[in-house]
LUMBA-982717 format. One record per residue (C-alpha): x, y, z; residue number from 0. Coordinates in Angstrom, 1 decimal, decimal comma. Each point is the difference from the previous one (the first is absolute). Layout:
N
u_v_w_resi
X_Y_Z_NUM
...
This chain:
180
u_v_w_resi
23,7_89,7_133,1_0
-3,5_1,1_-0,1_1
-2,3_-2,1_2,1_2
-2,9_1,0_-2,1_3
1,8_-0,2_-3,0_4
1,5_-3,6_0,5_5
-3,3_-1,8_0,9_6
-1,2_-2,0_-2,9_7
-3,9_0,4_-1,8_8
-1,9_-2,7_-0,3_9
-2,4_0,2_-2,9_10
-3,4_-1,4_0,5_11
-1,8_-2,6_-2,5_12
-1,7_2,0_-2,5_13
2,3_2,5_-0,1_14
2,8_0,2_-3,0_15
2,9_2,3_-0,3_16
2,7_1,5_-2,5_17
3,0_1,8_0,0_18
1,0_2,0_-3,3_19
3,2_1,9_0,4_20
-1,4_2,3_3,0_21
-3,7_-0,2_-0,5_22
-1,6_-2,6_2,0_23
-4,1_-1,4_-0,2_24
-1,6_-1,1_2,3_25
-3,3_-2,0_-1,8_26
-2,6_-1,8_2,8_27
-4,0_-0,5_0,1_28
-1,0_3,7_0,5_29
2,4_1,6_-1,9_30
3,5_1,0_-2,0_31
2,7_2,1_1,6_32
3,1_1,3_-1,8_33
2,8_2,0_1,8_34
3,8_0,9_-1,3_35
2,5_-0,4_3,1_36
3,0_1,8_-0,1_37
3,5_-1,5_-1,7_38
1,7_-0,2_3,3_39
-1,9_-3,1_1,3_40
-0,7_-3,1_-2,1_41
-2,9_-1,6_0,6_42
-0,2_-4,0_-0,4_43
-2,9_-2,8_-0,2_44
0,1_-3,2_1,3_45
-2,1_-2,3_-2,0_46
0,8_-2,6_2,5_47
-0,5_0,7_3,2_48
-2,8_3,2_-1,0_49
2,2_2,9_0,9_50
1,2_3,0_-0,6_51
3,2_0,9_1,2_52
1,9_4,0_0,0_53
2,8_0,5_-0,3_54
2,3_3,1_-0,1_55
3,5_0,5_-2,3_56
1,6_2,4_2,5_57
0,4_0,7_3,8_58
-0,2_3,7_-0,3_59
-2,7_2,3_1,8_60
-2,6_0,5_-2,9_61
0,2_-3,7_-1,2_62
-0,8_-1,2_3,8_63
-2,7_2,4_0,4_64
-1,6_-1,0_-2,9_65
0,3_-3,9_0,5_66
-2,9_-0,2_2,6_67
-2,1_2,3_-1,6_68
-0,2_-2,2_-3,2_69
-0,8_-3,0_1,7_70
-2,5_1,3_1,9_71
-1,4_1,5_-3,6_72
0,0_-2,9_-1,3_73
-1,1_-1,9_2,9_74
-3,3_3,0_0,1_75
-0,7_-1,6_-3,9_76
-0,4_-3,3_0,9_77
-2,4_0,7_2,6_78
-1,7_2,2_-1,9_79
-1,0_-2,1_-3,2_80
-0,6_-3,5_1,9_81
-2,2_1,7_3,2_82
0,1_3,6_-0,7_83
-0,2_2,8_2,3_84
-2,9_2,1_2,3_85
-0,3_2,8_1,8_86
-3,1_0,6_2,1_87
-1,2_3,8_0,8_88
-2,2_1,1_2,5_89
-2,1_3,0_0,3_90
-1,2_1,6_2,9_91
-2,4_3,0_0,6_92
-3,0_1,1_-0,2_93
-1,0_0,4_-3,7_94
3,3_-1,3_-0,9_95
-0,7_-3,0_-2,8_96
1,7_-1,1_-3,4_97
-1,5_-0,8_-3,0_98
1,4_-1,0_-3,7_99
-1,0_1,5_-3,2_100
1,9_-1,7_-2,2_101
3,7_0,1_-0,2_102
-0,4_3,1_2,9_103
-0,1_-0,8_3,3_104
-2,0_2,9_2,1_105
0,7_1,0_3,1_106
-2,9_2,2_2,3_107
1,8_0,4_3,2_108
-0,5_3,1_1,4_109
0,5_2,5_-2,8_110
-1,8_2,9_-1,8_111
0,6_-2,4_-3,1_112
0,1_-3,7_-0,8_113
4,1_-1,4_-0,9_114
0,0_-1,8_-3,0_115
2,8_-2,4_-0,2_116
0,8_-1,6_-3,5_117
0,9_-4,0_0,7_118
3,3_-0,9_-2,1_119
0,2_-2,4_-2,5_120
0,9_-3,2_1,4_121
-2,2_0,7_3,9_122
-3,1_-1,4_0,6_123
-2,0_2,0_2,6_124
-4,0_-1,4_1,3_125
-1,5_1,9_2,7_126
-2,0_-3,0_1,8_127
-2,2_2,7_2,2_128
0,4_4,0_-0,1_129
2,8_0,0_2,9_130
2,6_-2,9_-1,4_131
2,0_0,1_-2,7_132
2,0_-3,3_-1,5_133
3,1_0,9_-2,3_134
1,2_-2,9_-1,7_135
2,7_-0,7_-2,6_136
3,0_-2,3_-1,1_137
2,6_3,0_0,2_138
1,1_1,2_3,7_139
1,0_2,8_-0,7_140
-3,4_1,4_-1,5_141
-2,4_-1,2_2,5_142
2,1_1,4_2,6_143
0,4_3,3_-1,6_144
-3,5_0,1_-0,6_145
-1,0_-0,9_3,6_146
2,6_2,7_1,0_147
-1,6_2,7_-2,0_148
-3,8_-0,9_0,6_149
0,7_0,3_3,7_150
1,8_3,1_-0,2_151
-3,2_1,7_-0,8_152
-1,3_-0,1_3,1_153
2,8_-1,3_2,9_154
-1,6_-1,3_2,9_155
0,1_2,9_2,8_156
1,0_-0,9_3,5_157
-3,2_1,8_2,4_158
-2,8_-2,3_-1,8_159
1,3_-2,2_-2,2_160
-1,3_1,2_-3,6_161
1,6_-0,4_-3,1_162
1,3_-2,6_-2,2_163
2,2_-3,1_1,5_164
1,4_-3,4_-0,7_165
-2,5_-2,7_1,4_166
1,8_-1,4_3,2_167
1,9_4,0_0,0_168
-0,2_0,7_3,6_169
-0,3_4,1_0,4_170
1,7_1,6_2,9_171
-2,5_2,0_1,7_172
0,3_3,0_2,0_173
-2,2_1,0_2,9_174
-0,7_3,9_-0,9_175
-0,5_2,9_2,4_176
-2,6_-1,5_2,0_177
2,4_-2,2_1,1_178
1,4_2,3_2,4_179
């Protein structure tokens, strides 16, 4: 049995939930999330006790895989509309900043041009000074996604340190050839 799989979630206050055939919603204070599982696992709701419970029909290799994904999926929603998530960037260099023009998020960090990034539906981004940038958002998936690909534009390189990272990211650094 899957020990992610089998572990039971408990659902906040504030937070409702319902199953309709194979879509479940997930409906809490900063949001609405709806997401169809697949017909191999049935998932349950414990008005009682505040759970919710996955469970899988079959012991074969696709159905077990899948069982402690969709908890953990479902287990991400819960989160995500009663606290949502965040994901802090950092930006370091000289002349490296961020700034927001509306729905775009642009980048100067080092290029002959500025990157314009268009913020999906459903993110929030502020830029609180010109070298820190907050993503925000009830779905995981997205601010993660959109973390991912705003610090792919610059990755942080090992001899100084510039570039786009994670706050808390530690960079490995390298010593360079006066090292020697």
């Amino acid at each position: 049995m899957s020990r992610i799989g089998k572990k039971p979630i408990t659902i906040p206050a504030g937070v409702k939930v319902n199953i309709a055939s194979q879509e479940i919603t997930v409906e809490g204070k900063l949001g609405k999330l709806v997401w169809c599982h697949r017909p191999e696992l049935t998932i349950t709701v414990d008005e009682d006790s505040k759970e919710i419970l996955v469970g899988r029909h079959s012991e074969n290799r696709e159905s077990r895989a899948l069982h402690g994904l969709t908890r953990a999926l479902v287990q991400n929603m819960v989160v995500g509309v009663s606290e949502g998530y965040e994901k802090r960037l950092e930006i370091h260099g000289v002349g490296y900043l961020a700034a927001l023009d509306g729905n775009t998020l642009q980048l100067r960090v080092g290029f002959a041009n500025e990157i314009h990034k268009t913020i999906p539906a459903g993110v929030e981004v502020t830029c609180p000074d010109q070298t820190h940038v907050v993503i925000k958002g009830i779905d995981k998936q997205k601010v993660g996604q959109f973390a991912a690909e705003a610090r792919a534009v610059r990755k942080p390189e090992p001899y100084k340190g510039k570039g786009i990272h994670y706050e808390g990211e530690q960079i490995r650094r390298k010593a360079g050839k006066a090292a020697k």
